[in-house]
C-alpha positions as CSV (number, residue, x, y, z in Angstrom):
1,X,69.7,4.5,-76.4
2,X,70.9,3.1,-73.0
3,X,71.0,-0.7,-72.6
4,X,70.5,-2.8,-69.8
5,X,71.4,-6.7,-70.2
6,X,69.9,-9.2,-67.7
7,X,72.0,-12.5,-66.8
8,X,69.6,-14.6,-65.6
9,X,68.3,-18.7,-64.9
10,X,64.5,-19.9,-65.1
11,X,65.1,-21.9,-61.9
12,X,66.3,-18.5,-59.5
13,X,62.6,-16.8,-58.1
14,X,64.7,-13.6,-57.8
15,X,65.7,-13.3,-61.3
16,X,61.2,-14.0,-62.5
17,X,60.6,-11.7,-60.0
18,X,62.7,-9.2,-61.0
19,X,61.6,-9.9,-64.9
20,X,57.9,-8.9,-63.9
21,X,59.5,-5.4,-63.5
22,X,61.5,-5.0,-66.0
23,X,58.9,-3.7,-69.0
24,X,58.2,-1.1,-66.9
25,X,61.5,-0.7,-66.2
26,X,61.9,-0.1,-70.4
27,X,59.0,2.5,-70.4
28,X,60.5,4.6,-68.0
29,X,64.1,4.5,-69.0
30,X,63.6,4.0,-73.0
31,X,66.6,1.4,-72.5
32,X,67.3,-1.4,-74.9
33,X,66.7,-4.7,-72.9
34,X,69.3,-7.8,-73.6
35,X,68.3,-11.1,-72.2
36,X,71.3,-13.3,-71.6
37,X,70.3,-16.6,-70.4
38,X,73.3,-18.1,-68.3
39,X,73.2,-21.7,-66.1
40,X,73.4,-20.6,-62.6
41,X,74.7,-24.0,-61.3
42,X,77.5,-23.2,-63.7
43,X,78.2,-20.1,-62.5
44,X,78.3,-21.4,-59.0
45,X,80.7,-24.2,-59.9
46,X,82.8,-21.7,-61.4
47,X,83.2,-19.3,-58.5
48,X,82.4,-21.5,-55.5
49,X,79.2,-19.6,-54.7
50,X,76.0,-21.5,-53.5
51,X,72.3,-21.0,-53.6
52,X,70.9,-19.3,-50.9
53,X,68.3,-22.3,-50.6
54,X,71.4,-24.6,-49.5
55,X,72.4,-21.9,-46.7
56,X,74.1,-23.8,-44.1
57,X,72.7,-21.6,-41.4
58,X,69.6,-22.6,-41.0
59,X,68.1,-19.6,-39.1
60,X,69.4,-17.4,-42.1
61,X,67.9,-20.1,-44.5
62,X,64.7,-19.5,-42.8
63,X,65.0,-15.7,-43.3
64,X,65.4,-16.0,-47.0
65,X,62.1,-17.4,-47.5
66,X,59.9,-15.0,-45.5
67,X,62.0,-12.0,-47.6
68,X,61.2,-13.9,-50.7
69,X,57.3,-13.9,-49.4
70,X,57.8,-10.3,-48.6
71,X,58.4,-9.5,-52.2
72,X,56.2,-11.2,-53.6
73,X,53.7,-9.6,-51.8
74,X,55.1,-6.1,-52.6
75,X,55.1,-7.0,-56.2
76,X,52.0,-7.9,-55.7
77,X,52.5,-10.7,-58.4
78,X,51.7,-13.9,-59.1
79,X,53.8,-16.7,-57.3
80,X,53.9,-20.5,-56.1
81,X,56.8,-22.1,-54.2
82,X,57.7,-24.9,-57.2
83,X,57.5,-28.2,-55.0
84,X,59.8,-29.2,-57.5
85,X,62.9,-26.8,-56.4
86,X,65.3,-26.9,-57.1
87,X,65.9,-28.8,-60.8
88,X,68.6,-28.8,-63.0
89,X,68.2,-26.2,-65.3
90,X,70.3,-27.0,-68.0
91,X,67.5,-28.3,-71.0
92,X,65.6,-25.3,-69.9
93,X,68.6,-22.4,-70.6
94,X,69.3,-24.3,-73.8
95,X,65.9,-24.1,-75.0
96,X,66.0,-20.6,-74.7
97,X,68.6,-20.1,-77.4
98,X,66.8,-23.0,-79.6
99,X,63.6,-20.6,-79.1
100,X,65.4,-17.4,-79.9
101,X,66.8,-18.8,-83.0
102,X,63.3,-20.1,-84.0
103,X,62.3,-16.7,-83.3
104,X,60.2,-17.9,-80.3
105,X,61.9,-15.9,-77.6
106,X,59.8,-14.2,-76.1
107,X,56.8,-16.7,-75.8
108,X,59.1,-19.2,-74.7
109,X,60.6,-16.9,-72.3
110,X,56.9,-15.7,-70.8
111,X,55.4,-19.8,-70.9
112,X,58.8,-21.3,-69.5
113,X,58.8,-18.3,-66.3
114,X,54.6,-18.6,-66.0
115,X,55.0,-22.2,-65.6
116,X,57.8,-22.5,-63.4
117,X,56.9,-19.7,-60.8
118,X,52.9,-19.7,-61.4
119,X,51.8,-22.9,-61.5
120,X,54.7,-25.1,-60.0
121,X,55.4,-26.8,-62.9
122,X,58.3,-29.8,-63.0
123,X,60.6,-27.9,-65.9
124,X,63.3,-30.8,-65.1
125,X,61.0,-33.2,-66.9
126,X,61.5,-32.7,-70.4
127,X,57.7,-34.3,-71.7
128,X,56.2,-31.7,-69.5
129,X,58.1,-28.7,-71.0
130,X,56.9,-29.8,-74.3
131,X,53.4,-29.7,-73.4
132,X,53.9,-26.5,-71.5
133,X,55.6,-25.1,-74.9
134,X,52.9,-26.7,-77.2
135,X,49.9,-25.2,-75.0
136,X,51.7,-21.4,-75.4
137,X,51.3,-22.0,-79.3
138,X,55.1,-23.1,-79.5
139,X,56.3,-26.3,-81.5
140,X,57.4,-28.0,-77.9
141,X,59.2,-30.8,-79.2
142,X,60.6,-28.7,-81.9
143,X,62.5,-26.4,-79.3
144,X,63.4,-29.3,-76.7
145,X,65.2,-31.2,-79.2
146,X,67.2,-28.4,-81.0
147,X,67.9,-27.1,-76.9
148,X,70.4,-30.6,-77.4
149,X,72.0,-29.5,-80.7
150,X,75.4,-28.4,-80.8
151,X,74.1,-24.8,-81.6
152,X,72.2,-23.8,-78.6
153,X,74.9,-26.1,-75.8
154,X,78.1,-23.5,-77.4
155,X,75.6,-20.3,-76.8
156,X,74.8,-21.2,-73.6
157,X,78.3,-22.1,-72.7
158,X,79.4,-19.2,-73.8
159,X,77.1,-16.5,-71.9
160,X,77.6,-18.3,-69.1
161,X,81.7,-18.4,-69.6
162,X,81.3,-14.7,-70.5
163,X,79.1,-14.2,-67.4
164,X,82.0,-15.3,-64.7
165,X,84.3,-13.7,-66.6
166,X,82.4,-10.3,-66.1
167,X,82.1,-11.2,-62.4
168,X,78.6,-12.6,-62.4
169,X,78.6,-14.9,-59.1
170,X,74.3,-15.5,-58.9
171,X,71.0,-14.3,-60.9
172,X,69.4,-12.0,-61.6
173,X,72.5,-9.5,-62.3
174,X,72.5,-6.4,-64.6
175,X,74.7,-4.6,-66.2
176,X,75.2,-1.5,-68.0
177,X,77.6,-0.6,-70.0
178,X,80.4,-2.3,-67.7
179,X,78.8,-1.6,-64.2
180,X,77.2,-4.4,-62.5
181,X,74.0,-4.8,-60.3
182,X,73.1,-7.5,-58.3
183,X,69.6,-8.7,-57.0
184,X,66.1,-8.1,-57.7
185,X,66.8,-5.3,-55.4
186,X,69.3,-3.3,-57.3
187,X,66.7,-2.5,-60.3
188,X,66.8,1.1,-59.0
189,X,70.3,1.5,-58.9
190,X,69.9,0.1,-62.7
191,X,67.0,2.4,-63.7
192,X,69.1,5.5,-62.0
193,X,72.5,4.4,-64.6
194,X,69.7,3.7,-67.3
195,X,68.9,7.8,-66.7
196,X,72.4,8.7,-66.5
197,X,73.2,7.3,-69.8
198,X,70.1,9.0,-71.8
């Protein structure tokens, strides 16, 4: 069975948008998808890259916005510009390992993106991810609390060490087997080495 793993951060629009497309993605190929929740900032700290939302250029910074609407549009999926963008991800990428060990993953994974990129939710307030949590049928304050135990800080660290060392430099990224895809706009190219592979 091919496999596909996904480095990816709540707070990056590219990385939910490209996570609409990626059940279908599994239909078509019969690939084994891998979530692997990373923290962007510290991926950017660690190789001196920078949000394209802090683009110095401002005509450029302009032009990522109406490509952003563009997609979205293509997509054809369900989007709001958070007023709260950007936050600091960290509790949130944590909580996604706290949730997996609960076995929570996927709910936590569908509420946390839904909330953040549908509704415009502030995720960097940890009393509102609770009660986002606790209305998907999730123990909120369960999962918020063990996202600051020692268990779910050394995953997170870890994907996201393993993620620079594997070249990762922003979200969403793909890889399969060792070849790496970058962008929402590379999930061809991904589907095409998910065919190969079969």
């Amino acid at each position: 069975m091919p496999r596909v793993e996904f480095f990816y951060d709540y707070g990056s629009p590219y990385s939910y948008l490209a996570d609409t497309r990626l059940a279908a993605l599994v239909r078509r190929t019969g690939a084994e998808l891998v979530y692997r929740p990373m923290l962007l900032g510290g991926v950017f700290k660690a190789t001196g890259n920078k949000s394209p939302f802090v683009e110095p250029v401002e005509a450029k910074r302009a032009y990522f916005g109406v490509e952003l609407r563009r997609w979205v549009e293509k997509l054809g999926v369900d989007f709001v510009s958070n007023p709260n963008f950007p936050i600091n991800t960290l509790g949130l990428m944590r909580g996604a390992y706290a949730a997996r060990e609960r076995g929570d993953f996927d709910k936590y994974h569908e509420a946390t993106y839904r909330s953040f990129w549908t509704t415009g939710a502030n995720l960097g307030d940890p009393e509102i991810v609770v009660k986002v949590l606790d209305e998907a049928g999730l123990e909120g304050r369960a999962i918020v609390d063990a996202g600051q135990g020692d268990s779910a800080k050394a995953q997170l660290r870890a994907t996201t060490d393993e993620a620079v060392e594997r070249g990762v430099f922003g979200a969403p990224t793909f890889f399969v087997d060792d070849e790496m895809f970058f962008g929402n706009d590379r999930l061809e190219h991904v589907e095409d080495a998910l065919v190969a592979e079969r």
